[in-house]
Backbone as numpy.savetxt, mean C-alpha at the origin, in Angstrom:
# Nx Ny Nz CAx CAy CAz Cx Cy Cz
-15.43 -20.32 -10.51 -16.03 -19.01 -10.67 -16.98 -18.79 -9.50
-17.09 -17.81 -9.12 -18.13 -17.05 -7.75 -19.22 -16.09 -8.17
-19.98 -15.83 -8.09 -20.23 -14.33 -8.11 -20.51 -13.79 -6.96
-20.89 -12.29 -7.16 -20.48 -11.32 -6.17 -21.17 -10.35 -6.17
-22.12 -10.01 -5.47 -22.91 -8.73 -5.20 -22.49 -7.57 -4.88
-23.31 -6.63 -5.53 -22.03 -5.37 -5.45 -23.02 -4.76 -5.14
-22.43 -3.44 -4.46 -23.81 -2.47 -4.24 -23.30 -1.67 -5.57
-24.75 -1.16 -5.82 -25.14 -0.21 -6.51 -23.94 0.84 -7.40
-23.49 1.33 -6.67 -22.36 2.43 -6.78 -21.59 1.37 -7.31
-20.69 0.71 -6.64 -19.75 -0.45 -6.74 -20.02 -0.95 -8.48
-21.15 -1.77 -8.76 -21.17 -2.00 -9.59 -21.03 -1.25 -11.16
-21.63 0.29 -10.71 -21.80 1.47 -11.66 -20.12 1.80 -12.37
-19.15 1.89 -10.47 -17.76 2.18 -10.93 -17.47 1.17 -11.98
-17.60 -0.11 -11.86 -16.94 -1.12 -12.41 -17.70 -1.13 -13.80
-18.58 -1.43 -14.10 -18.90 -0.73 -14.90 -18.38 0.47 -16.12
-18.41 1.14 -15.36 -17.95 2.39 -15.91 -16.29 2.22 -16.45
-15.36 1.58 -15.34 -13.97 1.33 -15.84 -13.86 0.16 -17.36
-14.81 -0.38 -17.26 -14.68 -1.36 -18.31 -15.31 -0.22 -19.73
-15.87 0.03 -19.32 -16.86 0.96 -20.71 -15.66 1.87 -21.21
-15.21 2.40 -20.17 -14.24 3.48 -20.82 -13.25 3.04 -21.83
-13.13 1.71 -21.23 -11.20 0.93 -21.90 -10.27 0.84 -20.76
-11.07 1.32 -19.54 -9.77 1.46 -18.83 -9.25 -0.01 -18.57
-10.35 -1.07 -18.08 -9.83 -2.47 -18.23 -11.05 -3.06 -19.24
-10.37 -4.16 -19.89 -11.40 -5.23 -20.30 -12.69 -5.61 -19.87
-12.42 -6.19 -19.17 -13.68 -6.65 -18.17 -13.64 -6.47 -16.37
-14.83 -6.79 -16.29 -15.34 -6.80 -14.48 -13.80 -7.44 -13.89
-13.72 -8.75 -14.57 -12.56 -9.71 -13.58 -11.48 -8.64 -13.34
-11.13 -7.71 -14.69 -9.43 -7.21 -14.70 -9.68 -6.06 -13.22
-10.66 -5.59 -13.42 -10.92 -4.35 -12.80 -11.14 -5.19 -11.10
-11.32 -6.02 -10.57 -11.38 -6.85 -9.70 -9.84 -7.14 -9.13
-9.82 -7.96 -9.84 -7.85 -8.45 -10.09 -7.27 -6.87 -9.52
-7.58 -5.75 -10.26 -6.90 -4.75 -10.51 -6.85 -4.34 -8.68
-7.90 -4.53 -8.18 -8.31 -4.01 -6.99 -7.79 -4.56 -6.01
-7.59 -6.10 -5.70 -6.68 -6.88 -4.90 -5.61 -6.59 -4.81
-4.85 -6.24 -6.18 -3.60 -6.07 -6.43 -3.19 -4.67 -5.74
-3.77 -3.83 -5.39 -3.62 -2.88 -4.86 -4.03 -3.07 -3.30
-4.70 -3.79 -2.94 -4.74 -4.28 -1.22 -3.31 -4.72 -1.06
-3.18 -5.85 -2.16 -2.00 -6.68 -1.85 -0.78 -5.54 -1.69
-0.39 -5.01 -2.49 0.80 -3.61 -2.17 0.60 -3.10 -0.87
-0.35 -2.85 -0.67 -1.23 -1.55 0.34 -0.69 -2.09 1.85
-1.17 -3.88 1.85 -1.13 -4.48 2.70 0.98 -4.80 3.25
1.31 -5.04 1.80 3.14 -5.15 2.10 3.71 -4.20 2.55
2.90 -2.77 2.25 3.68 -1.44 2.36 3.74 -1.70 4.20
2.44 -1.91 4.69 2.42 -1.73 5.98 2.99 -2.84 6.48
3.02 -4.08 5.99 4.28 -5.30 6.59 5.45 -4.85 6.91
6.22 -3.97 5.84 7.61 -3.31 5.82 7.68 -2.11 6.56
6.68 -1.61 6.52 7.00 -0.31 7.86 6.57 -0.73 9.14
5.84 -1.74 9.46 5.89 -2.59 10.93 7.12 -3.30 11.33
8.10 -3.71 10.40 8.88 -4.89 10.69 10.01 -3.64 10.73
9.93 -2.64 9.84 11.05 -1.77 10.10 11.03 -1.00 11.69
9.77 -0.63 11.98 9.70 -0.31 13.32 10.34 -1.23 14.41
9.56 -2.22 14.35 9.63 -3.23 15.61 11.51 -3.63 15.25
11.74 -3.66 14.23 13.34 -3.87 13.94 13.92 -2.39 14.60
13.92 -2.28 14.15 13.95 -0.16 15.48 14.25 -0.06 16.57
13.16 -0.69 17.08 12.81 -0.58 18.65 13.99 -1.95 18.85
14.31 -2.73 18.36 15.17 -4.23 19.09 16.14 -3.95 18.67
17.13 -2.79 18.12 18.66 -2.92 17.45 18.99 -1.47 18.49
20.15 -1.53 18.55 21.31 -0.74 19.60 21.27 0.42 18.32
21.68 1.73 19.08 22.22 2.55 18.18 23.79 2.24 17.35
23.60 2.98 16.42 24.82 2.52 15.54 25.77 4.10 15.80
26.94 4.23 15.95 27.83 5.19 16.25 27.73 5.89 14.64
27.87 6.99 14.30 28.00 7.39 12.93 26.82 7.76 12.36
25.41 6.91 12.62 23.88 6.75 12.02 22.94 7.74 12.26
22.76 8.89 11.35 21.49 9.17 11.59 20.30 9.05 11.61
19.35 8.76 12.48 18.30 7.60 12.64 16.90 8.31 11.74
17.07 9.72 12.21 16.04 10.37 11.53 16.31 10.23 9.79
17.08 10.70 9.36 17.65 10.98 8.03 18.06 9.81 7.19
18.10 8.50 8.34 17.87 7.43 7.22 16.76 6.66 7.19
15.89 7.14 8.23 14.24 6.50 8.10 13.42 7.50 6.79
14.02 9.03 7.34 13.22 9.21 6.40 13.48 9.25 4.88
14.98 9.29 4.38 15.35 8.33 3.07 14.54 7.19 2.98
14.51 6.18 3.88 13.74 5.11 4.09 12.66 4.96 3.74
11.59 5.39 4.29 10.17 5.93 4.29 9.53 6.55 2.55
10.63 7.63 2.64 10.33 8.34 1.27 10.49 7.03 0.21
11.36 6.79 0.00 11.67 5.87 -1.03 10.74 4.63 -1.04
9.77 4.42 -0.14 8.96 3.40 -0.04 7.51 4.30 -0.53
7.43 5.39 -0.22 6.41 6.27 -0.73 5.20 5.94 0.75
6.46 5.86 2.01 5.38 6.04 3.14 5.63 7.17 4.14
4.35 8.47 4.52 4.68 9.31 4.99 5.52 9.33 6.31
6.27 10.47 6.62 7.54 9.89 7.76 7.16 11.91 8.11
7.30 11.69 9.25 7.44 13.15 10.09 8.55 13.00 11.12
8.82 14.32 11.64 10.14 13.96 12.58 10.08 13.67 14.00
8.49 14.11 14.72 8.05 13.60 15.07 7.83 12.20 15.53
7.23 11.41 14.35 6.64 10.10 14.83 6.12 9.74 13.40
5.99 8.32 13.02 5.38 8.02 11.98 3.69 8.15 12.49
């Protein structure tokens, strides 16, 4: 076990999520919060590796590059313009 200083606000939210019901306790609402870096953090693993995979593969005859990134993109729930990410 650790503890952990929170500012003010910080502590109030957490707080407040536990009071409501929204989680049990401090830990869930903690847990709850990593767990959402952790996604946050894969989302951008997979749209880096899809890029840099991008930039190193030949065009494909038949492929539309726009229209299957942005199928791509959407379905990952990451914004895509036609432009440029």
């Amino acid at each position: 076990m650790i503890t952990v200083d929170l500012r003010d606000e910080t502590a109030a939210e957490v707080e407040r999520r536990v009071k409501t019901g929204e989680y049990a306790t401090a830990d869930e609402v903690v847990s709850a919060g990593l767990r959402a870096l952790d996604d946050q953090q894969s989302r951008r693993d997979v749209r880096e590796n899809i890029l840099s995979g991008a930039s190193e593969t030949q065009p494909r005859v038949g492929l539309e590059g726009d229209a299957m990134f942005r199928e791509l993109f959407v379905g990952l729930g990451v914004p895509f313009n036609e432009q440029g990410l």
